[in-house]
PDB file of N, CA, C, O and CB in Angstrom:
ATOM      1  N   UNK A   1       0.834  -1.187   0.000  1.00  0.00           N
ATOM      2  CA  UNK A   1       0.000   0.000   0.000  1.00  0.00           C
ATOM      3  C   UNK A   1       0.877   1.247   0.000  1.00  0.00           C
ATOM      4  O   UNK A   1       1.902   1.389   0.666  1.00  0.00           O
ATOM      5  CB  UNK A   1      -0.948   0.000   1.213  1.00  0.00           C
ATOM      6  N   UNK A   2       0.441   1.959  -0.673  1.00  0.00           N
ATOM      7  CA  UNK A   2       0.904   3.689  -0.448  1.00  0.00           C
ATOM      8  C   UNK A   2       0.361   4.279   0.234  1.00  0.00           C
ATOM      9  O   UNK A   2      -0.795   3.976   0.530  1.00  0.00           O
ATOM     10  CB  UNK A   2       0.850   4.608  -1.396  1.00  0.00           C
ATOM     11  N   UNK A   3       1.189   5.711   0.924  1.00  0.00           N
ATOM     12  CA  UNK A   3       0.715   6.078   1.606  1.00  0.00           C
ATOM     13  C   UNK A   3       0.988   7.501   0.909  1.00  0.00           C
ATOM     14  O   UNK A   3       1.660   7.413  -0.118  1.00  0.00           O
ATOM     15  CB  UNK A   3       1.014   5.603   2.821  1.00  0.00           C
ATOM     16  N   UNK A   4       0.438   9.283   1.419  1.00  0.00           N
ATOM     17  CA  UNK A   4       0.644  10.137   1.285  1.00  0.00           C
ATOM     18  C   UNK A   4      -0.333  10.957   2.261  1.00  0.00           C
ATOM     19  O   UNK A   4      -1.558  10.878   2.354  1.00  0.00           O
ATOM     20  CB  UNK A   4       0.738  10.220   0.096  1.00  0.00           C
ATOM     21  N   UNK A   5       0.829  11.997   3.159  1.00  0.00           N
ATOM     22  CA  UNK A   5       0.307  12.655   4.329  1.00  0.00           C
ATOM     23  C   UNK A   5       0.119  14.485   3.178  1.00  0.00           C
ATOM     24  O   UNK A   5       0.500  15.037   2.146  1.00  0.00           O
ATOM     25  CB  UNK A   5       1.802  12.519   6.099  1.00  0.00           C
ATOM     26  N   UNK A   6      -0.422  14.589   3.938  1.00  0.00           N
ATOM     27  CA  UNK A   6      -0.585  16.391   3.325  1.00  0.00           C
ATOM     28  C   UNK A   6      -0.821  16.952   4.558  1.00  0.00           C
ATOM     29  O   UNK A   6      -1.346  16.604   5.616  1.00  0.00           O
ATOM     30  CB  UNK A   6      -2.046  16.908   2.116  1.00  0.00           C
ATOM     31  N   UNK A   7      -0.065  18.304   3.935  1.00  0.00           N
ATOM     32  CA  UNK A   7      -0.515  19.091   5.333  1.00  0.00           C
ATOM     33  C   UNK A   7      -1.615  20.444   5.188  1.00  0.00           C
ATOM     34  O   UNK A   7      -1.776  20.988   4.096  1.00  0.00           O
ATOM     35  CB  UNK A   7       0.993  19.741   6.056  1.00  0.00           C
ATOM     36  N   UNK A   8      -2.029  20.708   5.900  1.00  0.00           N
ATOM     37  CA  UNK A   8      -3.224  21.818   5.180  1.00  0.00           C
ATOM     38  C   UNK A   8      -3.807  22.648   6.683  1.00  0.00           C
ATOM     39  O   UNK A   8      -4.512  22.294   7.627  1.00  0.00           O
ATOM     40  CB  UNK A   8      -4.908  20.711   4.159  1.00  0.00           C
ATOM     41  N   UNK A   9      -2.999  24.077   6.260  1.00  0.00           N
ATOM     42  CA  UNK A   9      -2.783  25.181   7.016  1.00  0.00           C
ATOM     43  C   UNK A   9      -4.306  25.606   7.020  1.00  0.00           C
ATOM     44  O   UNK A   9      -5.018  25.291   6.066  1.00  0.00           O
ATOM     45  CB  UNK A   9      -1.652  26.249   6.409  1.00  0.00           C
ATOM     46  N   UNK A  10      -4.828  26.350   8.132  1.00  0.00           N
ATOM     47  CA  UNK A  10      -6.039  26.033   8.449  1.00  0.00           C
ATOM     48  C   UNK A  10      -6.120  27.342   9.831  1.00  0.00           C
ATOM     49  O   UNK A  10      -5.186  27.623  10.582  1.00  0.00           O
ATOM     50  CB  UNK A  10      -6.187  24.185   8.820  1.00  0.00           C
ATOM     51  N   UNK A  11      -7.425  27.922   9.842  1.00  0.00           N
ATOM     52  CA  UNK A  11      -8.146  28.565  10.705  1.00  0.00           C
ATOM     53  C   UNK A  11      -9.313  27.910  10.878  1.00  0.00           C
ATOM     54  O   UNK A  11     -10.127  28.199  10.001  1.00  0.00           O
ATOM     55  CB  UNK A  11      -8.320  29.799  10.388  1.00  0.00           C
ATOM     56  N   UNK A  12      -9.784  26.967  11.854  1.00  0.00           N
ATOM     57  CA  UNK A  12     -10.443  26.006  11.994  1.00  0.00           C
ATOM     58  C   UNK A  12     -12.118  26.873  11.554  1.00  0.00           C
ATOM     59  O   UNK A  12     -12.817  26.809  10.543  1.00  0.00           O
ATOM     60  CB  UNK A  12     -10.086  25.297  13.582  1.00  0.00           C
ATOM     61  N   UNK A  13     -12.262  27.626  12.837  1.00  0.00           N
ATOM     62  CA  UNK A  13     -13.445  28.150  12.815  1.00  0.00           C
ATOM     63  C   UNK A  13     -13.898  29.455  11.455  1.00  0.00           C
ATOM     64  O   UNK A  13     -14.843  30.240  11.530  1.00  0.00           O
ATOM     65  CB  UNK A  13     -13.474  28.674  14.301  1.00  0.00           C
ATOM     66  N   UNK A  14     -13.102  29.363  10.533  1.00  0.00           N
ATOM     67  CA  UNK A  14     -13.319  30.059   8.961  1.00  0.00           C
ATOM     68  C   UNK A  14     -12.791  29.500   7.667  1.00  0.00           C
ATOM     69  O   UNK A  14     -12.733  30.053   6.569  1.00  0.00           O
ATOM     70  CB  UNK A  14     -12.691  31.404   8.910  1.00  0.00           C
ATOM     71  N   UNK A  15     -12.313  27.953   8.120  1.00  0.00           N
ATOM     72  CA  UNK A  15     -12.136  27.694   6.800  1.00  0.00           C
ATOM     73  C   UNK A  15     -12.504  26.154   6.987  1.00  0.00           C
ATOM     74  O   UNK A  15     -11.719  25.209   7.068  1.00  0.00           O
ATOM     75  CB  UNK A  15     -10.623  28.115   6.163  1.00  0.00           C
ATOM     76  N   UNK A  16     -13.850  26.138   7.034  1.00  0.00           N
ATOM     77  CA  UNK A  16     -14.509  24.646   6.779  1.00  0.00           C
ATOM     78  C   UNK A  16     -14.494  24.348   5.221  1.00  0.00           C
ATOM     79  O   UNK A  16     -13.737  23.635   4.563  1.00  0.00           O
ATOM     80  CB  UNK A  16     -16.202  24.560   7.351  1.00  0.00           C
ATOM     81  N   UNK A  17     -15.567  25.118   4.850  1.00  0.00           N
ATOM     82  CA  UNK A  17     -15.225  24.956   2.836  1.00  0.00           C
ATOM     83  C   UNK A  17     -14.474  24.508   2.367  1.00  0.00           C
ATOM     84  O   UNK A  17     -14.706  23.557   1.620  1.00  0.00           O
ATOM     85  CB  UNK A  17     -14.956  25.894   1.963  1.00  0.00           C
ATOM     86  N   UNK A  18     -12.813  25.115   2.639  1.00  0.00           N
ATOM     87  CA  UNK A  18     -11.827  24.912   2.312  1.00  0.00           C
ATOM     88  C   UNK A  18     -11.216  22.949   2.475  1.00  0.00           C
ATOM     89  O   UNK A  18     -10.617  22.196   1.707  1.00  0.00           O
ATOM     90  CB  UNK A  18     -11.203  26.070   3.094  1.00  0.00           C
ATOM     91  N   UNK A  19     -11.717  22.814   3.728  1.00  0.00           N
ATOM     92  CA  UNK A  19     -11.381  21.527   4.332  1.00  0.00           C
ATOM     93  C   UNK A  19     -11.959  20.602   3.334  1.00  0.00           C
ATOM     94  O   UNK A  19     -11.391  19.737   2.667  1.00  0.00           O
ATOM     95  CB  UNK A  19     -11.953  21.303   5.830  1.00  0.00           C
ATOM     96  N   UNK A  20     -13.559  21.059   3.373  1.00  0.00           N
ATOM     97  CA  UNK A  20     -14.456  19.865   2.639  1.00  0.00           C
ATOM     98  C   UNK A  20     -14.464  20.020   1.318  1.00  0.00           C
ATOM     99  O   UNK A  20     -15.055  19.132   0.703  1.00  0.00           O
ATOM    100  CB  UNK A  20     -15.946  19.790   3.023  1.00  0.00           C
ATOM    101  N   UNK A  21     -13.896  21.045   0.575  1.00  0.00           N
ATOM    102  CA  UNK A  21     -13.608  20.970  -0.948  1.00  0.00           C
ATOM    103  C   UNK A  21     -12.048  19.998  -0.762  1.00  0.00           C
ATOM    104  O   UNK A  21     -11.866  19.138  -1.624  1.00  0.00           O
ATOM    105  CB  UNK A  21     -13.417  22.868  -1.819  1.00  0.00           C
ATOM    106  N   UNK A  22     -10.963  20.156   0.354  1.00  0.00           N
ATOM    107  CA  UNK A  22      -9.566  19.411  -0.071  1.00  0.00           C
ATOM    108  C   UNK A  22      -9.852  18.372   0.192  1.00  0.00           C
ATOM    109  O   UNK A  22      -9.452  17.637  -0.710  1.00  0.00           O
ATOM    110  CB  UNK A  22      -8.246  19.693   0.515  1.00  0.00           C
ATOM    111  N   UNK A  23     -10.636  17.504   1.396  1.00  0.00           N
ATOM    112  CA  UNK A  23     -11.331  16.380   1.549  1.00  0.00           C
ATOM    113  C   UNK A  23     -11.936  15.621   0.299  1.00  0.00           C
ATOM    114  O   UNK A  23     -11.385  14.592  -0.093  1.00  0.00           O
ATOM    115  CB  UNK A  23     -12.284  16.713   2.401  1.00  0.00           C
ATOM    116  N   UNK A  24     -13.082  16.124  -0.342  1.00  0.00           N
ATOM    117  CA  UNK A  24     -13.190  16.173  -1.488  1.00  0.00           C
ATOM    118  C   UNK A  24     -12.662  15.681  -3.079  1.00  0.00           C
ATOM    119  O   UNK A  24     -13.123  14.935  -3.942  1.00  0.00           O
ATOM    120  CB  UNK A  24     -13.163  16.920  -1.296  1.00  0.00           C
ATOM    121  N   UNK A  25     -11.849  16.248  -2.991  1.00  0.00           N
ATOM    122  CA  UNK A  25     -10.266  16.259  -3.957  1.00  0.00           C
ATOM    123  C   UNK A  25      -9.599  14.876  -3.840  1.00  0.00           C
ATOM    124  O   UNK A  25      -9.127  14.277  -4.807  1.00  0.00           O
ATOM    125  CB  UNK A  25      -8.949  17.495  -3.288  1.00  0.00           C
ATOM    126  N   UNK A  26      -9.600  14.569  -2.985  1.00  0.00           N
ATOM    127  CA  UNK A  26      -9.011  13.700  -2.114  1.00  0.00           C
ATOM    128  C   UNK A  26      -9.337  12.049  -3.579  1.00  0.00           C
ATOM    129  O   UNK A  26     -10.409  11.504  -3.843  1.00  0.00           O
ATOM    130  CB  UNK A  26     -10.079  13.762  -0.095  1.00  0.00           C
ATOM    131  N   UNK A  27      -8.222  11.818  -4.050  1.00  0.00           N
ATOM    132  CA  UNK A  27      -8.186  10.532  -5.072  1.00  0.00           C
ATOM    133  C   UNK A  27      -8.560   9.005  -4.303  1.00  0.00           C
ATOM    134  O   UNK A  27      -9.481   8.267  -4.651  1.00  0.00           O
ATOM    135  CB  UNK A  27      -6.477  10.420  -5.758  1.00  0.00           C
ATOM    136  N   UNK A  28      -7.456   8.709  -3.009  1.00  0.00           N
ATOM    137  CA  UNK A  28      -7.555   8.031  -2.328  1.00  0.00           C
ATOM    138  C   UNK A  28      -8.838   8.063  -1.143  1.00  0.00           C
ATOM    139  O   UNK A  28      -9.908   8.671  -1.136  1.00  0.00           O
ATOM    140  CB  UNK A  28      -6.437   8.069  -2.074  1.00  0.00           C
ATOM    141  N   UNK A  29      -8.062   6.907   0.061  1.00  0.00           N
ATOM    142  CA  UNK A  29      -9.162   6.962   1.445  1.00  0.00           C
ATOM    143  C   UNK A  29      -8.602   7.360   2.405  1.00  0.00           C
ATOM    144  O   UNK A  29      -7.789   6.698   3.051  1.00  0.00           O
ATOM    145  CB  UNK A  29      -9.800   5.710   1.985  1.00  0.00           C
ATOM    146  N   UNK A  30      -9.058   8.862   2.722  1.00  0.00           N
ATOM    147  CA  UNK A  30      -8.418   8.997   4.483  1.00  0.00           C
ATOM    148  C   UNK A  30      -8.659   8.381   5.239  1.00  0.00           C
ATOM    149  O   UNK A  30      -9.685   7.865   5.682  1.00  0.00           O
ATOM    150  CB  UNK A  30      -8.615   9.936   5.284  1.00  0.00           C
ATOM    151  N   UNK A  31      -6.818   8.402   5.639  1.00  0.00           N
ATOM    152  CA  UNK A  31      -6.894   7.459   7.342  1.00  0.00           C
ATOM    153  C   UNK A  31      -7.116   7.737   8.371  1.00  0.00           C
ATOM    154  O   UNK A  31      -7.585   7.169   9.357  1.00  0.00           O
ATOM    155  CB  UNK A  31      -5.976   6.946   7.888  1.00  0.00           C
ATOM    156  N   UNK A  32      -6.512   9.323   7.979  1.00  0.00           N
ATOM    157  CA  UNK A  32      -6.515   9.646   9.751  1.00  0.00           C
ATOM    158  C   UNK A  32      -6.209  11.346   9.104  1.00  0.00           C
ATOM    159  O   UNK A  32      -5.521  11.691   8.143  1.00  0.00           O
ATOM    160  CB  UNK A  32      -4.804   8.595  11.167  1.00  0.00           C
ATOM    161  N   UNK A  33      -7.016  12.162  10.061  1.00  0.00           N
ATOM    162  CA  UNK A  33      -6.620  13.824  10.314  1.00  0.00           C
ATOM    163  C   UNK A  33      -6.263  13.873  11.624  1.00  0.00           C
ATOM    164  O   UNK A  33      -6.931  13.574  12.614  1.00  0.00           O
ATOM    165  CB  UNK A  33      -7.850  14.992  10.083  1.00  0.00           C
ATOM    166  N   UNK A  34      -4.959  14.347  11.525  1.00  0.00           N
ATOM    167  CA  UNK A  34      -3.731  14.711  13.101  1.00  0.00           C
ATOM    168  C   UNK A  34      -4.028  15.808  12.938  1.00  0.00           C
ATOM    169  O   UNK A  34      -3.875  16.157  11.767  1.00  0.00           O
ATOM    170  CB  UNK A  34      -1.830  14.481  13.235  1.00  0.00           C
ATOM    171  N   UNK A  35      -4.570  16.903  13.887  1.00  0.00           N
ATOM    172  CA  UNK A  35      -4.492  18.194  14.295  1.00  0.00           C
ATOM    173  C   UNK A  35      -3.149  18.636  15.011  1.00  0.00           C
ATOM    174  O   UNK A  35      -2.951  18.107  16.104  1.00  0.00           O
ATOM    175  CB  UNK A  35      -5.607  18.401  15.131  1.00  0.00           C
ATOM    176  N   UNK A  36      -2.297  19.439  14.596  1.00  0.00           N
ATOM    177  CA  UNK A  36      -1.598  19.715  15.335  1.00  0.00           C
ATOM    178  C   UNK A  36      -1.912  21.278  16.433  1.00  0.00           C
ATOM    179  O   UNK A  36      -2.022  22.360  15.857  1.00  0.00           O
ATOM    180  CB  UNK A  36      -0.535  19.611  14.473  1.00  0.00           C
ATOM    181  N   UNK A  37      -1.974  21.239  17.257  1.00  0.00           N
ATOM    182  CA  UNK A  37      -2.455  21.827  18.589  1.00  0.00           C
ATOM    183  C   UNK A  37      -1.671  22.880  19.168  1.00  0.00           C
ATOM    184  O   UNK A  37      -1.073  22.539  20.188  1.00  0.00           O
ATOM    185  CB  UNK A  37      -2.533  20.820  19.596  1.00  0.00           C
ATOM    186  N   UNK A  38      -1.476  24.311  18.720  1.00  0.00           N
ATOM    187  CA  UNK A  38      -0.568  25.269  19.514  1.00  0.00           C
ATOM    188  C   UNK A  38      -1.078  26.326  20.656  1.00  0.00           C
ATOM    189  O   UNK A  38      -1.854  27.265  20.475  1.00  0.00           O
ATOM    190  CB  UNK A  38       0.075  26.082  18.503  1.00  0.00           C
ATOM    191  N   UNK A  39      -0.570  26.012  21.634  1.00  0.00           N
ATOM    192  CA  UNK A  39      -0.849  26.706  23.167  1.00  0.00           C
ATOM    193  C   UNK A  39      -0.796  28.009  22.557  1.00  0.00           C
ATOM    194  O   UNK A  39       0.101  28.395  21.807  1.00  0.00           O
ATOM    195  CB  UNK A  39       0.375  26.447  24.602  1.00  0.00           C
ATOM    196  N   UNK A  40      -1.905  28.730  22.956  1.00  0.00           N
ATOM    197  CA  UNK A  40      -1.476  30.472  23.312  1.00  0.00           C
ATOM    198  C   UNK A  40      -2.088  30.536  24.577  1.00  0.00           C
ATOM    199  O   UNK A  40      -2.687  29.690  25.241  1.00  0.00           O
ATOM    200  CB  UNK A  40      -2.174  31.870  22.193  1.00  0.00           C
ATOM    201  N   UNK A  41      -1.698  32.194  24.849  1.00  0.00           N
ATOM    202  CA  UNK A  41      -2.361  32.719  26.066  1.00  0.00           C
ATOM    203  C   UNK A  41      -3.299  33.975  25.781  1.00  0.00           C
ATOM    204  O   UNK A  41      -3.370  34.860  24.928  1.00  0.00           O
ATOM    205  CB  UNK A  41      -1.252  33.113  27.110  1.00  0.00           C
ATOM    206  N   UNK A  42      -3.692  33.757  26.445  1.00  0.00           N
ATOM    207  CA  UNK A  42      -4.919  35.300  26.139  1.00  0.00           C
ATOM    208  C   UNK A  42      -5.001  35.614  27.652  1.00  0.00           C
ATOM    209  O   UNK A  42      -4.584  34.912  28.573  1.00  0.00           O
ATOM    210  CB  UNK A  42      -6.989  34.910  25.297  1.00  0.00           C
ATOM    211  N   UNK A  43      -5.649  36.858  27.724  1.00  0.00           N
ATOM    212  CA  UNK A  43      -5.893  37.939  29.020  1.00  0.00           C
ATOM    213  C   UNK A  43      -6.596  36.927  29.994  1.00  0.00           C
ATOM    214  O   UNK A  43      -6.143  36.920  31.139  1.00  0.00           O
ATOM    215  CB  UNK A  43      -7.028  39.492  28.643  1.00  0.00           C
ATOM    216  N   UNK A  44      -7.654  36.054  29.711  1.00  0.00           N
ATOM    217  CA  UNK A  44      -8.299  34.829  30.147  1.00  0.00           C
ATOM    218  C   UNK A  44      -7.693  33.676  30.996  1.00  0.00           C
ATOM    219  O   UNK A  44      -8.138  32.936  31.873  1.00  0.00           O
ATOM    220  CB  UNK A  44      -8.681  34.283  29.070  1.00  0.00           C
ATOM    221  N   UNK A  45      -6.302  33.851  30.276  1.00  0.00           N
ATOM    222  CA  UNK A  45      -5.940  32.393  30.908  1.00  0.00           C
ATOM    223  C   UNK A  45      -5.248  31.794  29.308  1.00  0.00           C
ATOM    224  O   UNK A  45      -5.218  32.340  28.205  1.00  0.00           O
ATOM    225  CB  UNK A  45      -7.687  31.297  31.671  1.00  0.00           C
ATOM    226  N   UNK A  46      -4.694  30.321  29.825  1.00  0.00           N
ATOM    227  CA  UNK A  46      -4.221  29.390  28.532  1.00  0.00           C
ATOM    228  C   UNK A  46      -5.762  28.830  27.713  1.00  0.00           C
ATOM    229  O   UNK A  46      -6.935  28.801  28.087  1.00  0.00           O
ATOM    230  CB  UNK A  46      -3.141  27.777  29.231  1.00  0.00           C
ATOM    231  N   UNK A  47      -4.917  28.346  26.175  1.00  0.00           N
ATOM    232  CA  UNK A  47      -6.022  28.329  25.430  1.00  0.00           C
ATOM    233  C   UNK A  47      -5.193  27.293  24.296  1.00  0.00           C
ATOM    234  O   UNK A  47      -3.963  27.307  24.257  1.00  0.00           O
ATOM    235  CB  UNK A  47      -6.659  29.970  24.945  1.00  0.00           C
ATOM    236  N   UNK A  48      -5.726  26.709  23.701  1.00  0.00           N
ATOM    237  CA  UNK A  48      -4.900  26.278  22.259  1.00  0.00           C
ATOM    238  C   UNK A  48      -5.977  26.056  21.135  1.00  0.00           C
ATOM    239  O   UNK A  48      -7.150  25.685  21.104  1.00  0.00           O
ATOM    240  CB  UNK A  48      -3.944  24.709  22.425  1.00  0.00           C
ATOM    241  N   UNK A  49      -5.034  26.453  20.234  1.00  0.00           N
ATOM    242  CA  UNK A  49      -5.671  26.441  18.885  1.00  0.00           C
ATOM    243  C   UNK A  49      -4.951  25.347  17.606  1.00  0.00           C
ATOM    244  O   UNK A  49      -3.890  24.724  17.559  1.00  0.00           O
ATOM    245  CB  UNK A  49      -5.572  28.065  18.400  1.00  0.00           C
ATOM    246  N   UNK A  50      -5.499  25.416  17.157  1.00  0.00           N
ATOM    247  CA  UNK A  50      -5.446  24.546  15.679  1.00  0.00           C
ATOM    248  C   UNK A  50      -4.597  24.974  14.489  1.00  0.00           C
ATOM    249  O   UNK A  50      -5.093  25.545  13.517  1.00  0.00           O
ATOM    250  CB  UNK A  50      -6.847  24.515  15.038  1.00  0.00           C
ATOM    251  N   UNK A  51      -2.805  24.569  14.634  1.00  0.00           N
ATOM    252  CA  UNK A  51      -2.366  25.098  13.471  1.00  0.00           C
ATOM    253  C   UNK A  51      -2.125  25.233  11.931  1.00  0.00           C
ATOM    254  O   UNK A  51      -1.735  26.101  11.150  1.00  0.00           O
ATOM    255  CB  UNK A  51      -1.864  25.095  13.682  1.00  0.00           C
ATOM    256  N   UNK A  52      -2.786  23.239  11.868  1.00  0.00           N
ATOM    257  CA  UNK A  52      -2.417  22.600  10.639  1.00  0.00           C
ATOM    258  C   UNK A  52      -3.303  21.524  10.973  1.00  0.00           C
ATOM    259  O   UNK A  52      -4.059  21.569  11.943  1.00  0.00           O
ATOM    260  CB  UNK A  52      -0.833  22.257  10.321  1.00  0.00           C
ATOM    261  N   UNK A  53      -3.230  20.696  10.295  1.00  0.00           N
ATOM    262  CA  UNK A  53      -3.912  19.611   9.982  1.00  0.00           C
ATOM    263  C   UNK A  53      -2.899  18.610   9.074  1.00  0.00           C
ATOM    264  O   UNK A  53      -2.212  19.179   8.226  1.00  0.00           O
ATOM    265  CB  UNK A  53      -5.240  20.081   9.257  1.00  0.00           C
ATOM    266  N   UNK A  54      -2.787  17.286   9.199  1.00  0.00           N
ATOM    267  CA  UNK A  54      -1.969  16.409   8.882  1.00  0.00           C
ATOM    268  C   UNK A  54      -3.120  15.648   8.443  1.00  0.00           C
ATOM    269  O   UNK A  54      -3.942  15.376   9.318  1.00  0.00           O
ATOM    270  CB  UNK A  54      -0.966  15.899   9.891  1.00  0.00           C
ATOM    271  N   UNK A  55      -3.461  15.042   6.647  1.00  0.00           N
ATOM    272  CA  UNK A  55      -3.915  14.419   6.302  1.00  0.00           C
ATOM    273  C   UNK A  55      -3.508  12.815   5.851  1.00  0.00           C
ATOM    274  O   UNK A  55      -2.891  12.520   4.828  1.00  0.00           O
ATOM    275  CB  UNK A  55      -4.234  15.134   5.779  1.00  0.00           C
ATOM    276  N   UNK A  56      -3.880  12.117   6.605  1.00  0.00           N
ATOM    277  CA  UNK A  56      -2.881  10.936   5.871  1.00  0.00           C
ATOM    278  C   UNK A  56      -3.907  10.000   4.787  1.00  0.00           C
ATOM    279  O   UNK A  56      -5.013   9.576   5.123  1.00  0.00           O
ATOM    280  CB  UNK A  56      -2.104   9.702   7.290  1.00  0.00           C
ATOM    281  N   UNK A  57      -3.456   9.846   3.810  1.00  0.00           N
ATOM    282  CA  UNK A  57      -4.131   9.822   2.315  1.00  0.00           C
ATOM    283  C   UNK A  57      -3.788   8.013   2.228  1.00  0.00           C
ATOM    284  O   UNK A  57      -2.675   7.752   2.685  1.00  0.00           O
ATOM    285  CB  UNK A  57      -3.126  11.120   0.797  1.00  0.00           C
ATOM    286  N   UNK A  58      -4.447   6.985   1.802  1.00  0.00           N
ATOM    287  CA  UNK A  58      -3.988   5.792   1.397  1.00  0.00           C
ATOM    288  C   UNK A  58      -4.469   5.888  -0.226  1.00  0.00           C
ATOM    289  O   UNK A  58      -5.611   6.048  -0.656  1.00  0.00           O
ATOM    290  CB  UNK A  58      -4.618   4.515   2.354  1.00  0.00           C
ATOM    291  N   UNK A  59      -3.296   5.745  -0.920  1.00  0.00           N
ATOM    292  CA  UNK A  59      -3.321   5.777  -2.059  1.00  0.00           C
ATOM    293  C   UNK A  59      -4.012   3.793  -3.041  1.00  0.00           C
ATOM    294  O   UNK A  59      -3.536   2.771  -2.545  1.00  0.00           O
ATOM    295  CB  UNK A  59      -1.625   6.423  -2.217  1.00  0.00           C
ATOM    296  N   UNK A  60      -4.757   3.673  -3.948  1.00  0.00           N
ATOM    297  CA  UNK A  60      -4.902   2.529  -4.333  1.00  0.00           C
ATOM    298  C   UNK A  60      -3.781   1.968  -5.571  1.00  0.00           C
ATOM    299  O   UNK A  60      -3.868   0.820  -6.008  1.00  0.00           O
ATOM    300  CB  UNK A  60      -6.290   2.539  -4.679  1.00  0.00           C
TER     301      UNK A  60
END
């Protein structure tokens, strides 16, 4: 089997479209979406957000 990861830069809460048109696109079967997760801080307190997205693609 083949495999192919993509990565796909992302503002979670304004770019859904974007996701489900590259989803979409998508030739193969996704395996798995890895969020990668970056801490900030705000006036509030700690918080983390969503920097990327790791698509892993199984190619036929």
């Amino acid at each position: 089997m083949t495999y192919r990861v993509h990565r796909l830069d992302t503002k979670m809460n304004k770019e859904q479209d974007k996701l489900e048109r590259f989803l979409n696109d998508l030739r193969g079967e996704v395996v798995s979406i890895i969020p990668n997760i970056k801490p900030t801080f705000q006036g509030m307190g700690a918080t983390a957000k969503v920097d990327f997205l790791l698509i892993v693609e199984r190619l036929r």
